[in-house]
VMD Tcl script that builds the backbone (N, CA, C; Angstrom):
set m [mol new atoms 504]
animate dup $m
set s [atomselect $m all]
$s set {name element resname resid chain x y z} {
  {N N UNK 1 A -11.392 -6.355 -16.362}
  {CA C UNK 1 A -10.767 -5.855 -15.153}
  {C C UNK 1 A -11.872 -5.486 -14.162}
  {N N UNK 2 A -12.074 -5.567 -12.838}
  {CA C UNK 2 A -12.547 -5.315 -12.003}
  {C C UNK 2 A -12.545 -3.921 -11.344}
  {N N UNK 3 A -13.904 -3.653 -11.210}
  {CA C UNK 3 A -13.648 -2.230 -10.631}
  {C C UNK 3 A -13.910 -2.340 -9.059}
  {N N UNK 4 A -12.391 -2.135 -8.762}
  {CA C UNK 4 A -11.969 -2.106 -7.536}
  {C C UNK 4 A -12.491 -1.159 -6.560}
  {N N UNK 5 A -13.250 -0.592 -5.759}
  {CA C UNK 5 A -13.843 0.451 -5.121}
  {C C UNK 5 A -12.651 0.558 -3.900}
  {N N UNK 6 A -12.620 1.975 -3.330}
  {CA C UNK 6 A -11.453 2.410 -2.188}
  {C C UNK 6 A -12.521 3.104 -1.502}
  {N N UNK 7 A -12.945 4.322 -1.545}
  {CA C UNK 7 A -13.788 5.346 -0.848}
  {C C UNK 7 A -15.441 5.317 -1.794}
  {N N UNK 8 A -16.148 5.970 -0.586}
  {CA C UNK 8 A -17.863 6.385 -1.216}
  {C C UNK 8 A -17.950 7.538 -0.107}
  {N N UNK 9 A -18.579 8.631 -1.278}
  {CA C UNK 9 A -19.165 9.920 -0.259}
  {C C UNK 9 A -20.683 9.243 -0.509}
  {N N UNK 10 A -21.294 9.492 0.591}
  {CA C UNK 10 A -22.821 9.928 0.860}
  {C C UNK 10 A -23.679 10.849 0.380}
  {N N UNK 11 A -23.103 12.128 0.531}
  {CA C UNK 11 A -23.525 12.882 0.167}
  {C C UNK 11 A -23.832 13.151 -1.241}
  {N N UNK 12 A -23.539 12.598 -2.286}
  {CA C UNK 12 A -23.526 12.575 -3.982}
  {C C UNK 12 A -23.580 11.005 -4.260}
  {N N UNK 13 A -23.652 9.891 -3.313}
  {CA C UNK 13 A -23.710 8.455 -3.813}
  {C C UNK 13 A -22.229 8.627 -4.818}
  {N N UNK 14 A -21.247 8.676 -4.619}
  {CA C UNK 14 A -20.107 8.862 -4.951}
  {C C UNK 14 A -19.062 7.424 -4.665}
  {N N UNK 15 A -18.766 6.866 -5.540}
  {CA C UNK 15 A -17.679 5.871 -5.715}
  {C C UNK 15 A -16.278 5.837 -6.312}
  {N N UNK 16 A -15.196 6.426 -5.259}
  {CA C UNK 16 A -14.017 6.436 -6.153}
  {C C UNK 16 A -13.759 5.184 -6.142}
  {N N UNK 17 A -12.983 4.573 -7.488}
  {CA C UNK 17 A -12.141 3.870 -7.797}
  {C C UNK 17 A -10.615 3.601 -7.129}
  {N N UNK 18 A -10.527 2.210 -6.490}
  {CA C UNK 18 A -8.762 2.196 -5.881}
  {C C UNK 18 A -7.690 2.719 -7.470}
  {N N UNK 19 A -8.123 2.860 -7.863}
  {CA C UNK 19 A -7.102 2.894 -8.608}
  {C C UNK 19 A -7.014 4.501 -8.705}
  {N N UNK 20 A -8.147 5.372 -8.951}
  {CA C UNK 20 A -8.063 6.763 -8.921}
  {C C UNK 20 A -7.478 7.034 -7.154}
  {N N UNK 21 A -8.057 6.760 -6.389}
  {CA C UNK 21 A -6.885 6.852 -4.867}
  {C C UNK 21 A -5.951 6.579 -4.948}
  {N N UNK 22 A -5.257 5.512 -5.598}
  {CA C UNK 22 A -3.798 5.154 -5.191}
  {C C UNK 22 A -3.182 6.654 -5.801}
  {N N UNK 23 A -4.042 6.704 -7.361}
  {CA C UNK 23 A -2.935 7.794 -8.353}
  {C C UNK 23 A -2.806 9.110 -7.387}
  {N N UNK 24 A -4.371 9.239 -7.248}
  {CA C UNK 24 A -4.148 10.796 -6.391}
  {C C UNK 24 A -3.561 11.097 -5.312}
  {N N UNK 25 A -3.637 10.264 -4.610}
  {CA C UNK 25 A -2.314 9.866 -3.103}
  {C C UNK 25 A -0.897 9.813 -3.414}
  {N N UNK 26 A -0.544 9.091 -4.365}
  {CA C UNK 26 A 0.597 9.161 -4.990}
  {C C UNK 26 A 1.138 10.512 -5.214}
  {N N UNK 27 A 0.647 11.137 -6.008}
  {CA C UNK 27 A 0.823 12.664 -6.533}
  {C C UNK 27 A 0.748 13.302 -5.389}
  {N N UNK 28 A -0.096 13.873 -4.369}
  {CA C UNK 28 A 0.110 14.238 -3.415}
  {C C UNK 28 A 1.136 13.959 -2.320}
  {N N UNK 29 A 1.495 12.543 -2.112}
  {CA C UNK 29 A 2.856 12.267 -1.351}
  {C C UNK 29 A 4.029 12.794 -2.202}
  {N N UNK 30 A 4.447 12.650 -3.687}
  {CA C UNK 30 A 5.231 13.494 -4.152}
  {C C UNK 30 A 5.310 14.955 -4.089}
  {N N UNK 31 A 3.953 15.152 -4.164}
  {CA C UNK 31 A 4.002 16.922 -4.162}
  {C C UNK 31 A 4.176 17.879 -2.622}
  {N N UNK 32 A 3.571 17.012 -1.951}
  {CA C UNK 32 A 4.354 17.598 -0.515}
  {C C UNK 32 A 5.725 17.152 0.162}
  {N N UNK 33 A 6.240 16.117 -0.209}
  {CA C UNK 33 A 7.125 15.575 0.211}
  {C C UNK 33 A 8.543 17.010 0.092}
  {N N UNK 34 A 9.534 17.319 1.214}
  {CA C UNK 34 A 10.250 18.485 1.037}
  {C C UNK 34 A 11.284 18.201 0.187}
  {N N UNK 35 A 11.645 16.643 0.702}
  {CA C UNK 35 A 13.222 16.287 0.138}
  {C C UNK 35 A 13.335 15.799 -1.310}
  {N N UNK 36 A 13.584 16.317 -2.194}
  {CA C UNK 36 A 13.772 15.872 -3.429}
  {C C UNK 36 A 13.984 14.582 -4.030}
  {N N UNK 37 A 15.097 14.050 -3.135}
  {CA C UNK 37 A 15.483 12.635 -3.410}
  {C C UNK 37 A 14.406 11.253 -2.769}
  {N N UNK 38 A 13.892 12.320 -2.013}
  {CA C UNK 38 A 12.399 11.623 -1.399}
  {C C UNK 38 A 11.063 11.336 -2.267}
  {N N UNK 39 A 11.352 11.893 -3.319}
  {CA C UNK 39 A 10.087 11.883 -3.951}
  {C C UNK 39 A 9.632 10.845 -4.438}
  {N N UNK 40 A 10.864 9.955 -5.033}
  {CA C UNK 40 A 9.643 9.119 -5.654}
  {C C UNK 40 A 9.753 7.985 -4.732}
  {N N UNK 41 A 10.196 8.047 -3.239}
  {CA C UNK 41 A 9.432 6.771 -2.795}
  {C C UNK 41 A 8.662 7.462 -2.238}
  {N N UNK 42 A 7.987 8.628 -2.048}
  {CA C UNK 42 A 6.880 9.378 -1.502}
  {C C UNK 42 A 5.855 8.464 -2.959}
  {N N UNK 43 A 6.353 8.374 -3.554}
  {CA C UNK 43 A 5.272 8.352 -4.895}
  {C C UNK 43 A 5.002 6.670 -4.680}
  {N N UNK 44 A 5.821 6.143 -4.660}
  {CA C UNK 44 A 5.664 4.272 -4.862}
  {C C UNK 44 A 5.124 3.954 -3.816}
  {N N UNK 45 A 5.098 5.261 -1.777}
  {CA C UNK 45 A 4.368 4.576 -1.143}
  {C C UNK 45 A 2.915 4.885 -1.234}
  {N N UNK 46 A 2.757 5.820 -1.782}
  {CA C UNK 46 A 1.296 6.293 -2.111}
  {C C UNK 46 A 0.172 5.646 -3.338}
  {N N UNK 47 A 1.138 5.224 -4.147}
  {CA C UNK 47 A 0.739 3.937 -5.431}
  {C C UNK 47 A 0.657 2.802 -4.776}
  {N N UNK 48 A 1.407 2.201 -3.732}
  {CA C UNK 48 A 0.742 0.982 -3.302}
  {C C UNK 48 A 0.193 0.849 -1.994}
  {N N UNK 49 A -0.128 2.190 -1.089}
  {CA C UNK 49 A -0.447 2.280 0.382}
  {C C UNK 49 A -1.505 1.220 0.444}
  {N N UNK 50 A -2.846 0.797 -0.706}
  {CA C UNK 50 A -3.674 0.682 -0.142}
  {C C UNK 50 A -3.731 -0.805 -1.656}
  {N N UNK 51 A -3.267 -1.391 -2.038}
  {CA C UNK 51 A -3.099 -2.704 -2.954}
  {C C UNK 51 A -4.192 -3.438 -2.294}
  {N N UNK 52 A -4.319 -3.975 -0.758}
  {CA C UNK 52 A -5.072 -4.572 -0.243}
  {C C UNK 52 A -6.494 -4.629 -0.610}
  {N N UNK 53 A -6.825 -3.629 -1.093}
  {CA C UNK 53 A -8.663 -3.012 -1.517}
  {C C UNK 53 A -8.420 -3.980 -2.558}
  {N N UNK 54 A -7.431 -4.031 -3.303}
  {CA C UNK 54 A -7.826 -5.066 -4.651}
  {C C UNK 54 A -8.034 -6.698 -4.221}
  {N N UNK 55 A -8.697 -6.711 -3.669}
  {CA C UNK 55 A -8.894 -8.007 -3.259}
  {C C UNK 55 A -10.718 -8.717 -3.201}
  {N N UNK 56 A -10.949 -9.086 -4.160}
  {CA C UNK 56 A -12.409 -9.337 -4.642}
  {C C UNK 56 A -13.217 -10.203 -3.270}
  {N N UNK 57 A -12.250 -11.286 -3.342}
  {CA C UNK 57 A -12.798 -12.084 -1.683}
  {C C UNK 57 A -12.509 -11.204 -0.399}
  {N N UNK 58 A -11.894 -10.230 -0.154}
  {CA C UNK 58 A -11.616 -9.879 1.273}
  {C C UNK 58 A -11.906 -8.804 1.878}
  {N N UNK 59 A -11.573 -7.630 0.924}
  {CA C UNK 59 A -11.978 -6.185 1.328}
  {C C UNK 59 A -13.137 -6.174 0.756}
  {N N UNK 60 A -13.206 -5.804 -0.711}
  {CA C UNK 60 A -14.492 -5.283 -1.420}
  {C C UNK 60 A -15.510 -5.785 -0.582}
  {N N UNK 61 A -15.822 -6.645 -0.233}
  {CA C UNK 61 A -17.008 -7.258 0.336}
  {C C UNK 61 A -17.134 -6.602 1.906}
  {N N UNK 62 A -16.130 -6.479 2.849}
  {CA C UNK 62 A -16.050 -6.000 3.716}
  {C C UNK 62 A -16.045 -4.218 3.574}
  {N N UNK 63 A -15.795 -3.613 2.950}
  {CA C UNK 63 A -16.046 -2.391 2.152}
  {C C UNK 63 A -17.428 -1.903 1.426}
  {N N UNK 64 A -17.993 -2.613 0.955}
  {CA C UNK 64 A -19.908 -2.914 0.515}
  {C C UNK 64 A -20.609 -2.996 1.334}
  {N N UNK 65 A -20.220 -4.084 2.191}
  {CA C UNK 65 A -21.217 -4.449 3.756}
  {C C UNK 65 A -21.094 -2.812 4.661}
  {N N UNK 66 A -19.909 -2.521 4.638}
  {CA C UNK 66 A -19.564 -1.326 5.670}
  {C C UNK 66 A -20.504 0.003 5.158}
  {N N UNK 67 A -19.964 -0.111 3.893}
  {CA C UNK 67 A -21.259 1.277 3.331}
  {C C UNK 67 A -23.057 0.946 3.677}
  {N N UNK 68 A -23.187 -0.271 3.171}
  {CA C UNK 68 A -24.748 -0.632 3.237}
  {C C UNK 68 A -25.308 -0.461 4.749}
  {N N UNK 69 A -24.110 -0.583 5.885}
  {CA C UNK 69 A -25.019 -0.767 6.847}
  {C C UNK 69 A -24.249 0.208 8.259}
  {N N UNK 70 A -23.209 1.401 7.268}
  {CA C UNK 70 A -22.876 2.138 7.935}
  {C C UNK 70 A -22.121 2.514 8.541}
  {N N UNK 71 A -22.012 1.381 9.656}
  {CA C UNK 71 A -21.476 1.338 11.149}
  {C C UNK 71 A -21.406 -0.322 11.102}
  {N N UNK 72 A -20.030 -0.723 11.304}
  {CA C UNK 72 A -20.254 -2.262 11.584}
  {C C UNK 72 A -19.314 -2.444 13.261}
  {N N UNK 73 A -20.696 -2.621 13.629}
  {CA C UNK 73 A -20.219 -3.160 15.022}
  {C C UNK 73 A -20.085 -4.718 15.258}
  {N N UNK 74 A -18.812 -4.473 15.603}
  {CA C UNK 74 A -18.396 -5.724 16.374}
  {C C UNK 74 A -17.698 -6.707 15.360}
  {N N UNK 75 A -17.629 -5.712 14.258}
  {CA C UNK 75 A -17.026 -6.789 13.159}
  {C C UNK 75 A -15.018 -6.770 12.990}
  {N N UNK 76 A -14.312 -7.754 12.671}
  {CA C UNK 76 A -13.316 -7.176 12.473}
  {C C UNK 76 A -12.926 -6.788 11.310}
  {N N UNK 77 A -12.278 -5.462 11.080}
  {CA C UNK 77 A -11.577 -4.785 10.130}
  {C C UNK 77 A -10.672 -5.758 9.603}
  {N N UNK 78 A -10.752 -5.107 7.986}
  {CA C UNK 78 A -9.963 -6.197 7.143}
  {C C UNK 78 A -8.992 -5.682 6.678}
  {N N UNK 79 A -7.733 -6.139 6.951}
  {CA C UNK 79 A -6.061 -5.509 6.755}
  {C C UNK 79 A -6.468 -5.029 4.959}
  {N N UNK 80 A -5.890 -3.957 5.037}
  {CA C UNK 80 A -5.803 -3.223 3.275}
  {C C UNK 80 A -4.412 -2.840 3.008}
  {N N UNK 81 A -3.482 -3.091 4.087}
  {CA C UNK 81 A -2.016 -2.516 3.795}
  {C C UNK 81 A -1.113 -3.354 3.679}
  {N N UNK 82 A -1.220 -4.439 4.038}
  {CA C UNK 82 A -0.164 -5.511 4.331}
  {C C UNK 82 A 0.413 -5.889 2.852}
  {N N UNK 83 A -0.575 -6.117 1.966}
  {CA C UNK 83 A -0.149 -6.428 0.738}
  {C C UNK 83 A 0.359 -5.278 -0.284}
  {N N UNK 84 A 0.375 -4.625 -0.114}
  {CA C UNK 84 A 0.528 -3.356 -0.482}
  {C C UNK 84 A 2.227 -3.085 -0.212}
  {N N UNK 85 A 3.091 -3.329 1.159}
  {CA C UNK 85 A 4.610 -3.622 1.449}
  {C C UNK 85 A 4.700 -4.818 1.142}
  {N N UNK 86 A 3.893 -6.090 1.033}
  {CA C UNK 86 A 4.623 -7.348 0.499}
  {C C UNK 86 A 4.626 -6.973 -0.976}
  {N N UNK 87 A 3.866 -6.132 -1.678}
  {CA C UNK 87 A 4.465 -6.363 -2.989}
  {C C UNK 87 A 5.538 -5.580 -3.177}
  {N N UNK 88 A 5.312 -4.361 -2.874}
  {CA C UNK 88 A 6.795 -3.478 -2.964}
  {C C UNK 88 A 8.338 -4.267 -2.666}
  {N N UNK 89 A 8.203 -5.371 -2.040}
  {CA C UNK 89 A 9.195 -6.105 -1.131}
  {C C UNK 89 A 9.470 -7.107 -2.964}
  {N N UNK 90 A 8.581 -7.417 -3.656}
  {CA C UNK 90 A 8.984 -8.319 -4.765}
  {C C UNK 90 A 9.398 -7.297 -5.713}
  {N N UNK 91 A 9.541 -5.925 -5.812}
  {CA C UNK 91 A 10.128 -5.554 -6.749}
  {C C UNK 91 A 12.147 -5.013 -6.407}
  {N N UNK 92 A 11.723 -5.016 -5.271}
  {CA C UNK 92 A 13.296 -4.690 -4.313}
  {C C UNK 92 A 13.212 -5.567 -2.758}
  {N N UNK 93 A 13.668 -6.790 -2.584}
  {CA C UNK 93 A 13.586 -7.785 -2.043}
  {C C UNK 93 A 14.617 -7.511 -0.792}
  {N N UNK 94 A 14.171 -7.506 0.468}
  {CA C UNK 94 A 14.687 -6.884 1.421}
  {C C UNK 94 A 15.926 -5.925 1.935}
  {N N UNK 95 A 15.780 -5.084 0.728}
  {CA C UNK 95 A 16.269 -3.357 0.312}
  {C C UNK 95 A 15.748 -2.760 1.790}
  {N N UNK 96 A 16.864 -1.540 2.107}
  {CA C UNK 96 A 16.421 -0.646 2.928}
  {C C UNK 96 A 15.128 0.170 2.146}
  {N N UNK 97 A 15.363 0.556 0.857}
  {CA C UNK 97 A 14.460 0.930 0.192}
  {C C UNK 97 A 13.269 0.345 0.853}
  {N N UNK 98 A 13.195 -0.778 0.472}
  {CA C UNK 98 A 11.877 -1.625 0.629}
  {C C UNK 98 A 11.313 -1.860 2.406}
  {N N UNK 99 A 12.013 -1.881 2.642}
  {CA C UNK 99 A 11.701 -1.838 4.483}
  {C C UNK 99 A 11.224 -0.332 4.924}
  {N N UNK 100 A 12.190 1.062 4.375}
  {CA C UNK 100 A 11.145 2.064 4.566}
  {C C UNK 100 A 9.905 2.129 3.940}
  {N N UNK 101 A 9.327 1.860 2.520}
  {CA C UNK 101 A 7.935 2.190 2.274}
  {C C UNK 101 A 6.860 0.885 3.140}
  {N N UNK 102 A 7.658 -0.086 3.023}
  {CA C UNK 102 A 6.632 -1.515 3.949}
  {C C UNK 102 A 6.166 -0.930 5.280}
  {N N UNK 103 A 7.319 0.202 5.977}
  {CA C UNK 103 A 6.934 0.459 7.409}
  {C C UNK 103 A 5.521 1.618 7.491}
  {N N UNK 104 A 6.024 2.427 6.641}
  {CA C UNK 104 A 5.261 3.548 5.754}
  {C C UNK 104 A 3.972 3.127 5.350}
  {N N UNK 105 A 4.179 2.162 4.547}
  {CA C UNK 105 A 2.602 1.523 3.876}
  {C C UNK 105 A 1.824 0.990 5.233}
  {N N UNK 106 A 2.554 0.082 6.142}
  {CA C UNK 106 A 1.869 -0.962 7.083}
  {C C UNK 106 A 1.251 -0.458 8.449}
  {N N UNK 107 A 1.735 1.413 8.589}
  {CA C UNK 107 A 1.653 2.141 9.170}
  {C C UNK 107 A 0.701 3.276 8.984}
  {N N UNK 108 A 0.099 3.119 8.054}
  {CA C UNK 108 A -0.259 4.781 7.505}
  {C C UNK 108 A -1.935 5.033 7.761}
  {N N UNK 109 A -2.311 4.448 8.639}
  {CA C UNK 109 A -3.726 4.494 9.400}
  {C C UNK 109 A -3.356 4.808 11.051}
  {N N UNK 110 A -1.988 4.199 11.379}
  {CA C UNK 110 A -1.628 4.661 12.233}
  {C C UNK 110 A -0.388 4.250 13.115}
  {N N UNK 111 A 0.078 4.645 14.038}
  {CA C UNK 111 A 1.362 3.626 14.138}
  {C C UNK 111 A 1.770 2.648 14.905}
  {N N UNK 112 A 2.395 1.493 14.342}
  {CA C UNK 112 A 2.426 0.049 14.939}
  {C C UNK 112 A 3.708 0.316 15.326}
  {N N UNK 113 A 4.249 -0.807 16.977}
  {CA C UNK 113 A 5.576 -0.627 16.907}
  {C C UNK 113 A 6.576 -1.431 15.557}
  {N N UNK 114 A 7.488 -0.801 15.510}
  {CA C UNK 114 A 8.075 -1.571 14.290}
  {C C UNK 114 A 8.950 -2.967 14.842}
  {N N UNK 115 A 9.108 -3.593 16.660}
  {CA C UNK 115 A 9.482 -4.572 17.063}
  {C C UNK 115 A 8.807 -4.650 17.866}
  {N N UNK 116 A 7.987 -5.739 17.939}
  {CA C UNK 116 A 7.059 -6.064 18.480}
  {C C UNK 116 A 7.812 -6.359 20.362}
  {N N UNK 117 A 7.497 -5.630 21.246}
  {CA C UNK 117 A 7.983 -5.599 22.401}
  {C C UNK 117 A 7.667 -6.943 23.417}
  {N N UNK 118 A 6.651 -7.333 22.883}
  {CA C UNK 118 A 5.927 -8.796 23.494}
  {C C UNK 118 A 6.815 -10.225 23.002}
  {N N UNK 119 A 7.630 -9.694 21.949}
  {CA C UNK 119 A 8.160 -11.048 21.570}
  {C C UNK 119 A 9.759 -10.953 20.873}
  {N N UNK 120 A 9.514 -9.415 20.542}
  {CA C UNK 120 A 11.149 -8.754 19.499}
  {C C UNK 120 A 10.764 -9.356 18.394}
  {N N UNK 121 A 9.720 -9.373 17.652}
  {CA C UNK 121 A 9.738 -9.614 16.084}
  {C C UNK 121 A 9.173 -8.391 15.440}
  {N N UNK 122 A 10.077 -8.168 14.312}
  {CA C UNK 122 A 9.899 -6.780 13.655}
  {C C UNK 122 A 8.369 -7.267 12.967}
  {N N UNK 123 A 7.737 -5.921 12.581}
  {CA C UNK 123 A 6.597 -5.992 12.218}
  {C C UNK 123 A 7.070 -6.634 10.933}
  {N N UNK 124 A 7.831 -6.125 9.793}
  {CA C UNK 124 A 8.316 -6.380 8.750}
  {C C UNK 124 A 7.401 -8.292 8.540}
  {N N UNK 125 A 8.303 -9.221 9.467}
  {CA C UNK 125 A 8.390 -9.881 9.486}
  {C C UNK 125 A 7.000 -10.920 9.965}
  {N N UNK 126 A 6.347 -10.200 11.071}
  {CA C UNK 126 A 5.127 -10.326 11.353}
  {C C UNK 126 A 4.318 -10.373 9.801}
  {N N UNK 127 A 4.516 -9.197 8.818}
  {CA C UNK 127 A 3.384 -9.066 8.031}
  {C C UNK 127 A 4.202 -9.911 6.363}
  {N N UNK 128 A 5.233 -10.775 6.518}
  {CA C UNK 128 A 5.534 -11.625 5.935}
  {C C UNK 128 A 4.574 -12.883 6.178}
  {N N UNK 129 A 3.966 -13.393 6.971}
  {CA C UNK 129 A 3.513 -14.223 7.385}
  {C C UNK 129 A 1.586 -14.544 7.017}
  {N N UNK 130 A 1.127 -13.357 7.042}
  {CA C UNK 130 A 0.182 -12.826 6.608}
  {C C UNK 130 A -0.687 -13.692 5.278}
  {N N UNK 131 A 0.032 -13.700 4.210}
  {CA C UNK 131 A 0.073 -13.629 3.206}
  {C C UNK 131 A 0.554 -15.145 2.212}
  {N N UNK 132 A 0.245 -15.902 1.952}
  {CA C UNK 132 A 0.932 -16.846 0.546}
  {C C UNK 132 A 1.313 -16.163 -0.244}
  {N N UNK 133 A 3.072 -16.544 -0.997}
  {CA C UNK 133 A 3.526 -16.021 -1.843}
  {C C UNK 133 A 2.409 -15.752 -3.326}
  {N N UNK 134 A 1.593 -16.255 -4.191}
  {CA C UNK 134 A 0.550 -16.538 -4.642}
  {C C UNK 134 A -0.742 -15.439 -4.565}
  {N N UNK 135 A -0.726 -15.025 -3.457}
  {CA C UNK 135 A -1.518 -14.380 -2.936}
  {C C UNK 135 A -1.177 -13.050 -3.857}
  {N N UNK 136 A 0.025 -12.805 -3.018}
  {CA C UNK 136 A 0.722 -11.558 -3.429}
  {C C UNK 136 A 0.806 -11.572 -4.622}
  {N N UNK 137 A 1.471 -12.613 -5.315}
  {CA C UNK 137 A 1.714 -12.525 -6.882}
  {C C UNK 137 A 0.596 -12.221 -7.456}
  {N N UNK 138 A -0.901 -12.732 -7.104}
  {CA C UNK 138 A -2.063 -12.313 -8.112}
  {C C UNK 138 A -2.469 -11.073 -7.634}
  {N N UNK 139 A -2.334 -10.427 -5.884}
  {CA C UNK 139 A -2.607 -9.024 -6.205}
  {C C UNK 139 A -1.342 -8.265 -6.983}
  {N N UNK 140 A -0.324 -8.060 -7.098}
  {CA C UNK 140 A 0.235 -7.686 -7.975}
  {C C UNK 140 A 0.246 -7.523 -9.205}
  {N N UNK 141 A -0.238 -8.773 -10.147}
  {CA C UNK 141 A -0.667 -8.175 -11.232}
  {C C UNK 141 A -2.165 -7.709 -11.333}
  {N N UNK 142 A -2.787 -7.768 -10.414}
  {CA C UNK 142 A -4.186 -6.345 -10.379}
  {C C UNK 142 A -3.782 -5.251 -10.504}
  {N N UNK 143 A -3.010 -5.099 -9.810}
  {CA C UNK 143 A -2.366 -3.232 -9.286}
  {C C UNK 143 A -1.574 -3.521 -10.366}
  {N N UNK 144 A -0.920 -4.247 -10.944}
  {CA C UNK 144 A -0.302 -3.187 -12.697}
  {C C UNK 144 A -0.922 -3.279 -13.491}
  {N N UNK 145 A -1.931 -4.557 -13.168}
  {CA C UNK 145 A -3.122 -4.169 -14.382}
  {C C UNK 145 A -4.298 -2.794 -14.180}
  {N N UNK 146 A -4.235 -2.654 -12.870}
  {CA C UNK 146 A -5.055 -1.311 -12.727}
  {C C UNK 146 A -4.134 -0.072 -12.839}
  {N N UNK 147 A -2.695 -0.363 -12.414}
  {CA C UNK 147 A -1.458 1.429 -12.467}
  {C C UNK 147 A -0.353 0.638 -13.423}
  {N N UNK 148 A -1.194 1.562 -14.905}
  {CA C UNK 148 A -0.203 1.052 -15.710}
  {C C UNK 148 A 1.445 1.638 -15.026}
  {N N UNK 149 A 2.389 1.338 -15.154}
  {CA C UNK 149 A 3.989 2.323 -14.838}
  {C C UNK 149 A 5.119 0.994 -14.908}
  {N N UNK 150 A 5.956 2.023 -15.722}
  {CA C UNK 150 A 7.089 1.226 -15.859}
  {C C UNK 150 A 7.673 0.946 -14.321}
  {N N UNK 151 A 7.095 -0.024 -13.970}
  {CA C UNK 151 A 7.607 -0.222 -12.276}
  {C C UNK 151 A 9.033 -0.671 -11.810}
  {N N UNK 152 A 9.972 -0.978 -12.885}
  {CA C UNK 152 A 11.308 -1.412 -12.420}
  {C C UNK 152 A 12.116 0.194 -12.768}
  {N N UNK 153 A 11.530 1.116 -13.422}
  {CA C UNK 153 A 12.364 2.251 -13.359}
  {C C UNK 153 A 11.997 3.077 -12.373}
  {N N UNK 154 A 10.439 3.263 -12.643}
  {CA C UNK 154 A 10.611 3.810 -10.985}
  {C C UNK 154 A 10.932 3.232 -9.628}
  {N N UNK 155 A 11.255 2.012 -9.770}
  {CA C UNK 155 A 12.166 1.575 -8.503}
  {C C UNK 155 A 13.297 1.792 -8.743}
  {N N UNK 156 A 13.979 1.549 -9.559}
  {CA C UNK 156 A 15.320 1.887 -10.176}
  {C C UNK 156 A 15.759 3.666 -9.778}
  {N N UNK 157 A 14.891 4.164 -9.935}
  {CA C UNK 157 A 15.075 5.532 -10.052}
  {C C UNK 157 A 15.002 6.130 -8.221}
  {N N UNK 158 A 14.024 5.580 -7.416}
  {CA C UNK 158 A 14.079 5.313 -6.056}
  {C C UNK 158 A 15.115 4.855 -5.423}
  {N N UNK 159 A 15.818 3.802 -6.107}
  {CA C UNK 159 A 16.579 3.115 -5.343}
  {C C UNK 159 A 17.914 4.095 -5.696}
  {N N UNK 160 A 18.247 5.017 -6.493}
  {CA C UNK 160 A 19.454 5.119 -7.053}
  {C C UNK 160 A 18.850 6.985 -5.879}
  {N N UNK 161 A 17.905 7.353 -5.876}
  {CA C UNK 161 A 18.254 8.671 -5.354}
  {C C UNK 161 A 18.281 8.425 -3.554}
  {N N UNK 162 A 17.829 6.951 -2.860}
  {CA C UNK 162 A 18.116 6.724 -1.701}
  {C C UNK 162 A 19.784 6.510 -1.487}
  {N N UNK 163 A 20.343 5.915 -2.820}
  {CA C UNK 163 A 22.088 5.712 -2.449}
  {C C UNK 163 A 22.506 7.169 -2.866}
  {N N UNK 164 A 21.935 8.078 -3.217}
  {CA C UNK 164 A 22.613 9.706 -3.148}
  {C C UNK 164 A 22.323 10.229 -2.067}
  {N N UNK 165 A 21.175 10.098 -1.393}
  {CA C UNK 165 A 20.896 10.565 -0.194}
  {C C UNK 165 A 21.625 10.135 1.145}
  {N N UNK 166 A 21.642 8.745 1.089}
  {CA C UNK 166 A 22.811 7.854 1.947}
  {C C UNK 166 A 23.970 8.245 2.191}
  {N N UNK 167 A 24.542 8.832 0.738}
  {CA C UNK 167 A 25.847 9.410 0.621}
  {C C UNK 167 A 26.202 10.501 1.099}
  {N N UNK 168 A 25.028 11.305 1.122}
  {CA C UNK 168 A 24.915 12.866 1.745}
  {C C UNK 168 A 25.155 13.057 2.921}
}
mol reanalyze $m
mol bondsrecalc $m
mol representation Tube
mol addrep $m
């Protein structure tokens, strides 16, 4: 298995692991989150906010270069979220479920409109495009090979406290 890198402090030459970020983000979006029935997609968007880092050709390398030399000017930034709502989207396949954490995940550096005003295409759909099905499928099994979790119950379990909340 590959050790996926997310963050580096300076100050201690410090390398967290994506996989120790996703967990600890996770836990923290559950633990602040107010609404109860909110929690565990607080939890599934924080387990996959950042899937994109697992990517050996695209980030890591753009993530290495950025530490080694600091400051990269003039370079472009390499999407880390996109894959991260396309996979959530293969375990609950265009679910409201799945459209709130995709907006959540595709958003969470900062915020995009969610219909693109230049043309009326939802971002959703924009960041379908992104990506080969393939693509997604092999980061996906990284991220369960890096977060072990029974992932159809905790969607299961998401999806069943969004139709109590709905109901409310």
């Amino acid at each position: 298995m590959a050790n996926y890198v997310s963050h580096y402090r300076k100050e201690d030459d410090c390398y967290q692991t994506n996989r120790q970020h996703q967990i600890n983000v996770a836990k923290l979006c559950r633990s602040y989150c107010q609404i109860p029935l909110l929690k565990n997609i607080a939890y599934i968007t924080g387990l996959h906010h950042d899937d994109g880092k697992n990517t050996l050709d695209k980030w890591q390398p753009y993530f290495l270069k950025s530490i080694q030399e600091e400051r990269i000017l003039g370079i472009e930034k390499v999407d880390h979220s996109t894959l991260g709502g396309l996979i959530v989207d293969t375990y609950v396949p265009g679910s409201l479920l799945s459209e709130m954490i995709q907006v959540a995940i595709f958003t969470h550096h900062g915020l995009a409109d969610c219909v693109s005003i230049a043309d009326g295409i939802p971002l959703i759909e924009k960041r379908k495009k992104k990506y080969a099905d393939s693509e997604i499928e092999h980061v996906k099994r990284v991220c369960e090979d890096e977060i072990q979790n029974d992932w159809e119950a905790l969607f299961s379990d998401a999806r069943n406290d969004l139709n109590v909340l709905l109901k409310r």
